[in-house]
Structures are given as C-alpha cells and as structure tokens.
C-alpha positions in Angstrom: 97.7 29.8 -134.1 94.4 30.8 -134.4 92.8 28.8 -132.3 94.9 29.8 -129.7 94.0 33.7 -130.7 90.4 32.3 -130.0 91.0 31.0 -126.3 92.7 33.5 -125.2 90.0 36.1 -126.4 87.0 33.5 -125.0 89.6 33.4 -121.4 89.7 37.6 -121.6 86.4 38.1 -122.0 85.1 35.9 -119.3 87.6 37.6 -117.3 85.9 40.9 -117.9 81.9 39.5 -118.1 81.7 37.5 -115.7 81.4 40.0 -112.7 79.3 41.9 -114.9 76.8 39.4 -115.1 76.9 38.2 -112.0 75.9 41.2 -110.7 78.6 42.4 -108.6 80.2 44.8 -110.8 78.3 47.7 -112.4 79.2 49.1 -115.7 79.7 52.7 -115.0 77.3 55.1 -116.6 80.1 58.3 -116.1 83.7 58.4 -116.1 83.7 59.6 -112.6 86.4 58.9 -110.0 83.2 57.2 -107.7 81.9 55.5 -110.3 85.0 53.6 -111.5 86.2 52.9 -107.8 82.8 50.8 -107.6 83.1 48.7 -111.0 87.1 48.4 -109.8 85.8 47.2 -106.3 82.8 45.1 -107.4 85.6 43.5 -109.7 88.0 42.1 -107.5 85.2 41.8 -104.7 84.2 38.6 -107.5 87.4 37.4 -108.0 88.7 37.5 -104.4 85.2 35.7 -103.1 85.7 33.3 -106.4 89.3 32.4 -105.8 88.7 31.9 -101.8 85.3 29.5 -103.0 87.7 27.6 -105.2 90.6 26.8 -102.5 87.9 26.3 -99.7 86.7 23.5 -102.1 89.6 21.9 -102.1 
C-alpha cells in the first residue's frame, strides 16, 4: 500500500511540475484574479498541446 501511496504522489506532482518547468505556466507571484487566469491557462495550454502531440504520434 505504500508503494502505491508513492506513485500516485510521483503521478500528482508531475501533473502539477511539469508545466511549471517547462515554462508554460508561471507560478503566480499574487493571488490576483489575472495572475491565476495565466498559471490556469498556461496549465492546460501544456496539457492540451501535450495530449494533441501524443495522439498525432500515433
């Protein structure tokens, strides 16, 4: 049971990080509506452009 505790947190944080260090999502230096509405956009903007790279692979 642990292990799987493990891989799920590993999973979940690349999940998060992985934008983040890619570049495309910011980490917001205030709490402002603006601010969040970029890390949220630069978020999925990874995610949509890495899931659409994946299928267009196959």
């Amino acid at each position: 049971m642990k292990i799987v505790t493990i891989i799920v947190l590993v999973v979940v944080a690349l999940f998060i990080l992985l934008p983040i260090l890619s570049g495309n999502a910011h980490i917001p230096t205030s709490m402002s509506a603006t601010e969040i509405g970029h890390f949220i956009g630069g978020f999925m903007r990874y995610w949509i452009n890495a899931i659409k790279s994946a299928f267009s692979a196959l």
